[in-house]
N, C-alpha and C positions, 0 to 999 in steps of 0.2 A: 578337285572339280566339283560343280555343284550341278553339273549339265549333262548327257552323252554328246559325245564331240565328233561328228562323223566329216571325216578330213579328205583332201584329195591333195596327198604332198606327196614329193619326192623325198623328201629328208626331214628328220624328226628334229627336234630340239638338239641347237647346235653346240651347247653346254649345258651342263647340269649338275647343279652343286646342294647336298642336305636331304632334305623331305620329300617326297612327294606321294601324298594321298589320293588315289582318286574317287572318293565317296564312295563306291560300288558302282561308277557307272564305265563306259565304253569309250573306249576310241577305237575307229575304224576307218578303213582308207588308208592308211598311210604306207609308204611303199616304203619305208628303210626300218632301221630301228628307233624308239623312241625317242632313246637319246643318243646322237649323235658321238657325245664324250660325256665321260664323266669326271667331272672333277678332283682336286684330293679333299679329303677330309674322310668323313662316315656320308656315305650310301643311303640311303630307305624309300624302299618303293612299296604300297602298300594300296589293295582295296580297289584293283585295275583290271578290266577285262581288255584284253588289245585284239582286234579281229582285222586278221591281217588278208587281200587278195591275193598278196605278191610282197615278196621283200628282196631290198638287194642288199643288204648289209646283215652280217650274223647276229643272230640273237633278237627276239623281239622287244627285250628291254631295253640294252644296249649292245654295241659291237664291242670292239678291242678297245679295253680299257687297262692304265695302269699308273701305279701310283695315289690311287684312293685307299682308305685306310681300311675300312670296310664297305663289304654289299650285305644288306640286309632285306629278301622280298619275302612279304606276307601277301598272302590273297591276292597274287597276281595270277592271270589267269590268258593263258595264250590262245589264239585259235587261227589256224591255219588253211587257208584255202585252194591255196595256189603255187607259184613256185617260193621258198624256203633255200636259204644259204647256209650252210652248214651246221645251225642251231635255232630250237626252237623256243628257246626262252631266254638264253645266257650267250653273250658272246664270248671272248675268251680276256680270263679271267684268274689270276694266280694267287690271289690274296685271301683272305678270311671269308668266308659268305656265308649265310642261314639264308635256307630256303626254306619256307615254312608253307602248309595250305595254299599250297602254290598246283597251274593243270596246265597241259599242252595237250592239246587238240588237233590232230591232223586226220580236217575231212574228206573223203572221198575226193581226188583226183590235187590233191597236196603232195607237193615232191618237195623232198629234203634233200641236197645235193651237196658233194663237196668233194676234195680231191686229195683229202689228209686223214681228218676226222669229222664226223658226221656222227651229233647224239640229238634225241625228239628234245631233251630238258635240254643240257650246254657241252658246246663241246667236247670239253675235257674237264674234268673232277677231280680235285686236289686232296693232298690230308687237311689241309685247310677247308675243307665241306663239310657242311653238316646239314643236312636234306632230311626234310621229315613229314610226316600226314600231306603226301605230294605223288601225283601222278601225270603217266601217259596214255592216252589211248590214240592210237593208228588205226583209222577207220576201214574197211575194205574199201581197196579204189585210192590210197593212199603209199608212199615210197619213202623211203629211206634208205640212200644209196650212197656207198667211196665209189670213185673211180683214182687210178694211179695209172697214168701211162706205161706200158709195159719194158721202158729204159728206164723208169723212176728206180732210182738205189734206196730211197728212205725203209728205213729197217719198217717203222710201225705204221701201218694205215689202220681204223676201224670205225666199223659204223655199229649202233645201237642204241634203240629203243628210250638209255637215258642218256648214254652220253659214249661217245667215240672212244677215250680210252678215260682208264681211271685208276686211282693212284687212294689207298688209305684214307675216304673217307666214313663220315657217320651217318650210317642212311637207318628211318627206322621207318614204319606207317607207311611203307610203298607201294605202289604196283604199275605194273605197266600191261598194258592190253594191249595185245596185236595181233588185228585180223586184216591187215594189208600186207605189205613187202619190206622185208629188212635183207640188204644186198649190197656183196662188196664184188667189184670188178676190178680185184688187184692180181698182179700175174703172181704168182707162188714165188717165194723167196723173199717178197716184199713186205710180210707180214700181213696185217688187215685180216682177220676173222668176223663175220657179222656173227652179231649176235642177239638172242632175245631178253636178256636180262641182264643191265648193268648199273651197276653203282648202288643196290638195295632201290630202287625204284621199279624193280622189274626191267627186262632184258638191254643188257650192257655190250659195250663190245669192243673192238681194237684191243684191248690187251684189257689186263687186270692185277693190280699187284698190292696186296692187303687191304684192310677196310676191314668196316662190320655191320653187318646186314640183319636188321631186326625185325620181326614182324612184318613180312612186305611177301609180296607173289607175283608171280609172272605167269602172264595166259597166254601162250599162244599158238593161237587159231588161222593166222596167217600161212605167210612164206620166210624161212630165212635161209640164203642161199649165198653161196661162194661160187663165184664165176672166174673160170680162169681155163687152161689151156688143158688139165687133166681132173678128174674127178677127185673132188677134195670135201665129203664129207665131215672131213674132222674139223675142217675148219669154221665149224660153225655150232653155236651152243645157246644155251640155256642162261646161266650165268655168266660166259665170257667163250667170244668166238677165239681168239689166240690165247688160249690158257688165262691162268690165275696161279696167282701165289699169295698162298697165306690171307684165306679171305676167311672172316668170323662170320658164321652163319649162326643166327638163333630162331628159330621159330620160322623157317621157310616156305614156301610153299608153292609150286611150281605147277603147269599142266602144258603137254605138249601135244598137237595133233598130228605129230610125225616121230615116232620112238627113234629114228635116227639122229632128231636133234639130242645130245645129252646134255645135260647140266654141267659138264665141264668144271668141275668144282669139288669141295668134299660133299658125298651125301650124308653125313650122321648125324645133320641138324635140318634137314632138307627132305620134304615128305612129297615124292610125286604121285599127283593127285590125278584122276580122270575127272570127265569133265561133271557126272554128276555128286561127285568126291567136291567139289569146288563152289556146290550151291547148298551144303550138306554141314549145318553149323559147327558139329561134333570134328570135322577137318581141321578146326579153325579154333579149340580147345584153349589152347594158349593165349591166344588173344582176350579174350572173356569179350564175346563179339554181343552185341548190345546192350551190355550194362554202360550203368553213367560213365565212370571212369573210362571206357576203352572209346578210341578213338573209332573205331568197326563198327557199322550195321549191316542192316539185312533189308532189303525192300522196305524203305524210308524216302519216301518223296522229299524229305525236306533236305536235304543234306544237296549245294552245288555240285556234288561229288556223280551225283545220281543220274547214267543214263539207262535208258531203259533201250540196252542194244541187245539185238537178235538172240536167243539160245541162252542169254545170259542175267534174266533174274533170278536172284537170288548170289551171287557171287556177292562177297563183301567189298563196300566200300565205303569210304572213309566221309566223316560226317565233317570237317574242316571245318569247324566252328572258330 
């Protein structure tokens, strides 16, 4: 793109095959996802902000795709307004992917919705992932919700922060911020745990079952809640609303505003912070938070990364160069 392109469609690009750069500018309006399909070969979506009112197709890059060889996004950048289908950047997707300085944005009265799995970044999260210097933030006034009919038999439902359920990947430079609603309305039996941290991007959810998680945090100052017919506290966490197995944590770091939620996870690599523990660079040790090398700063206007939300300067985030 050499323009911003503010569009009034139904439906995005009906195929799409190779490249595509959008200079750093905008698209807006469009009511599905970008692309329609995507072709075989290799993927690359790079240098795009998408501002979405309304979408009816998952994913704001593309929906259900298969048979491309790879997906590769850099500096894609999602922003959400309004109602959301089950993902907020990724449709569904089982192949090879990097996701690199890549954001999902869900502002104030954005609703994420779906009836399976429901993640802010993509659906679902393969060992084929590798996610990195990428984030969520859920603004207050914003939703991320499963619903399962209460005859539904499917073992897993889940909703979270990065993605509904997730499976062994590489997530490192992540975080996810949530000060609006993470909520699953599946009847007990059916699985579905919400959660506030998943996939090393900060708060994951539906299931979890290995990966490794580097340098990334989860804030949350929201709601994450299990809705169902008897009080189910357990079913909702930090790292993973319906457990985890075998997940590699290095350098974690975590802050909840309700002790009931747990981290659901091992904690020996996992430091839970309060909230002035979280603006307090000496938390954050490991990281080597503003020198050249680390991907981390501290109150840096320059960095895309950079909001300046309520309670919260000073929390590190990531320079996405």
């Amino acid at each position: 793109l050499i323009n911003d392109l503010p569009l009034d469609a139904a439906s995005g690009i009906a195929l799409f095959t190779g490249t595509f750069d959008g200079g750093g500018h905008t698209i807006s309006g469009i009511k599905s996802s970008l692309f329609t399909k995507v072709g075989a070969g290799d993927f690359v979506i790079k240098n795009i902000t998408l501002d979405f009112n309304s979408t009816n197709q998952r994913g704001a890059v593309f929906g259900d795709i298969s048979g491309t060889a790879s997906v590769t996004m850099s500096n894609v950048h999602a922003i959400h307004r309004g109602n959301v289908k089950e993902s907020g950047l990724v449709g569904e997707y089982s192949g090879p992917a990097t996701i690199e300085n890549c954001s999902v944005i869900f502002e104030s009265g954005a609703n994420c919705t779906g009836s399976e799995y429901v993640g802010g970044l993509a659906r679902r999260i393969t060992d084929k992932y590798t996610i990195k210097d990428s984030f969520v933030y859920i603004k207050d006034g914003a939703t991320l919700k499963v619903t399962a009919p209460p005859n539904d038999k499917r073992i897993i439902c889940g909703v979270g922060g990065l993605a509904g359920t997730v499976a062994k990947p590489n997530i490192s430079n992540t975080y996810v911020i949530n000060q609006g609603k993470i909520a699953s309305n599946v009847t007990v039996g059916s699985g579905g745990k919400p959660s506030t941290f998943t996939a090393g991007s900060g708060v994951y959810g539906g299931s979890w079952a290995g990966g490794n998680i580097k340098n990334s945090y989860a804030y949350q100052a929201g709601e994450v809640t299990y809705i169902d017919n008897t009080s189910a506290t357990d079913r909702v966490g930090i790292l993973a609303g319906n457990g985890q197995s075998a997940v590699s944590l290095e350098n974690f770091v975590y802050f909840t505003n309700n002790d009931s939620i747990a981290l659901n996870g091992d904690d020996t690599n996992a430091n839970k912070a309060n909230a002035g523990d979280m603006k307090n660079a000496d938390t954050f040790t490991a990281w080597n938070l503003n020198t050249v090398d680390s991907a981390w700063v501290q109150n840096d206007t320059k960095s895309p990364a950079y909001n300046k939300i309520p309670d919260l300067e000073g929390v590190p985030y990531l320079k996405m160069e």
